[in-house]
N, C-alpha and C positions, 0 to 999 in steps of 0.2 A: 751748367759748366760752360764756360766759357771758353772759346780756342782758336788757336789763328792759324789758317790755311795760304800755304803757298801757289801760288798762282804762276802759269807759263804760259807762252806763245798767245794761240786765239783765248785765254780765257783772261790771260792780263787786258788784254788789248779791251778785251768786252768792261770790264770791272774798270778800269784805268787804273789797276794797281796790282803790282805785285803781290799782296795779299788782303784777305777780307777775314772779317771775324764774325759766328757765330754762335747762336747759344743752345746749346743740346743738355739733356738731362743728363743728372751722373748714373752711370752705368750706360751710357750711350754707347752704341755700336758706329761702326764706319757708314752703313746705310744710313742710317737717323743723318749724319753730318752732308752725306752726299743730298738725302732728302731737303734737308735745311739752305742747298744752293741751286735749288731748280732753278730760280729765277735766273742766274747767271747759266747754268749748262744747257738750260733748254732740253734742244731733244739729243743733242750730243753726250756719246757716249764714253763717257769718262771713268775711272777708277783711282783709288785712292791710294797714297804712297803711306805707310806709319810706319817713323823713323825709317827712313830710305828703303824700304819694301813694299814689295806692292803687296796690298791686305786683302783679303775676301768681306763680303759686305757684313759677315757678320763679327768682323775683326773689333774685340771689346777696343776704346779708347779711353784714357788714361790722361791725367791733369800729367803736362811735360812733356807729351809727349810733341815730335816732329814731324806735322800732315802738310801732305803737299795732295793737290787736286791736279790728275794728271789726263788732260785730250790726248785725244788720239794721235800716237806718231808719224813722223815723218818717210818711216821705213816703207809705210804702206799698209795695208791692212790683210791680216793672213786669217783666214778661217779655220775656229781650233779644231781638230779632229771629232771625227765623231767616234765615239769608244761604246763598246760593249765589254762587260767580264759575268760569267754565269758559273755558277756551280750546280750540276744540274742529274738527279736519279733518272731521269729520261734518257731515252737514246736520242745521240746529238744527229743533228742536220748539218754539214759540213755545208751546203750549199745555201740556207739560211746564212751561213755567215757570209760567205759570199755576196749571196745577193745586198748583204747589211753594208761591206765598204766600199763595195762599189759606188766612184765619185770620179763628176767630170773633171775633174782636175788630174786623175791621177792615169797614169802612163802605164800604169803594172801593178799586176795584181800579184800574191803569193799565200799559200793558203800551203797549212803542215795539218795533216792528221797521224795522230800514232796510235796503232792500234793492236790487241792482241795477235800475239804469234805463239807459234808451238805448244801452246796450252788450249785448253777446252775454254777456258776462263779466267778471269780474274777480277776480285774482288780489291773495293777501291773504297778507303773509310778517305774522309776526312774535316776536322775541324771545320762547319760549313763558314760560321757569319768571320770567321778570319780567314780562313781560304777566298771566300767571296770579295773577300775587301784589299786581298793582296793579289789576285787576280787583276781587279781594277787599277791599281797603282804601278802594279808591271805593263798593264798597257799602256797606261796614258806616259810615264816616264819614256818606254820605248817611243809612244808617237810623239814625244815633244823631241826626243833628242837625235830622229834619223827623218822628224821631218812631213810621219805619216798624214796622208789626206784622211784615211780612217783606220780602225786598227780592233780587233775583237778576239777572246780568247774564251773556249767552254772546258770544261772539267767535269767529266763522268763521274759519279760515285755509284757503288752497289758493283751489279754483278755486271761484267762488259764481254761478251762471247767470242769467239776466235773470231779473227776480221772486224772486229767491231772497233769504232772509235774512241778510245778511252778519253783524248784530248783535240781539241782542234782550233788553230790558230790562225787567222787571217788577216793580211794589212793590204792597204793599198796606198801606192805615193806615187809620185810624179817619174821616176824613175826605177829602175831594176834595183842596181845598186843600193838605193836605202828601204825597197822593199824586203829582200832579200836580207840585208840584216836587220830590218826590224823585226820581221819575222821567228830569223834564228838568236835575235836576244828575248824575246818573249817565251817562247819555249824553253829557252835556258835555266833563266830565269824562273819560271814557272818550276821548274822539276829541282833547282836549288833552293827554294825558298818558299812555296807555298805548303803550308802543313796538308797535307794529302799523302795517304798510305797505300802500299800498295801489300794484298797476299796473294801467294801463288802456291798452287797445290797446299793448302793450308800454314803456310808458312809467311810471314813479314817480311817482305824484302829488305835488307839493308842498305840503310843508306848515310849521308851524312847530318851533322847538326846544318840545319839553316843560317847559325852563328858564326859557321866556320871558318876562319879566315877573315 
């Protein structure tokens, strides 16, 4: 398959043209295409645009479609968060997370645990391989959109004993302020939206549809 890539800034400049054409096999992924232009990006670190979005390397490409090969911008260059999400029958380490986001970059720490009250216990079911993947998606959303240097969240399942930590949340960023809510939208979040159940005194807590609203 045949395809023709747009080219900006330092990589026109290297090519002398606004774009170059390459031949990748059909069913070609965005890797295969970025592979097919070492010679031009060398050791720079590049990412591919298909149809004006930035793609992930295993992004299928398509005859038609509009690839742009895009250097590194002018903004600067910002280091993406390091994320943890776990769903976990173990008892959590609040301090493990901690020591996980701590980053020299960042100003302020915030770390939430919530844990049994006024019960002996409580039992905590939930949907593991989709809790575990909506866990993840709750953190990395929170750290792209308040900013976090790191950001991690764990989830109890089984039995969780009085004072015990059922959940625990930690971020760290450059300031209070966007620690501080990223914090309190991860936890939110988490308890709106991750399928996790909770019983007390043998009874299911109710709660809302995750859909709701």
């Amino acid at each position: 398959m045949r395809i023709e890539i747009r080219l900006f800034a330092g990589l026109r400049d290297r090519a002398g043209s606004d774009r170059v054409t390459v031949e990748v096999p059909d069913g070609a992924r965005v890797a295969d295409a970025v592979a097919a232009l070492r010679w031009l990006t060398g050791d720079l670190k590049v990412v591919m645009a298909v149809n004006r979005e930035y793609a992930a390397p295993d992004t299928a490409l398509h005859a038609g479609d509009e690839l742009a090969l895009i250097p590194p911008v002018s903004g600067g260059a910002v280091e993406p968060a390091a994320i943890h999400a776990r769903v976990s029958a173990e008892p959590l380490e609040p301090e493990r997370l901690i020591r996980f986001v701590g980053n020299p970059r960042a100003g302020a720490l915030v770390s939430f645990l919530g844990v049994t009250r006024e019960v002996p216990a409580l039992e905590y079911e939930a949907y593991v391989e989709m809790a575990q993947s909506k866990l993840r998606e709750i953190v990395s959303a929170a750290a792209e959109r308040h900013g976090l240097c790191s950001a991690a969240a764990e989830h109890r399942i089984g039995t969780v004993g009085l004072s015990e930590p059922s959940v625990v949340v930690a971020v760290s960023a450059p300031h209070r302020e966007e620690a501080f809510a990223g914090a309190r939208e991860i936890i939110d979040v988490i308890k709106a939206q991750a399928p996790i159940w909770k019983r007390e005194e043998g009874e299911w807590v109710a709660g809302a549809s995750p859909l709701a609203g």
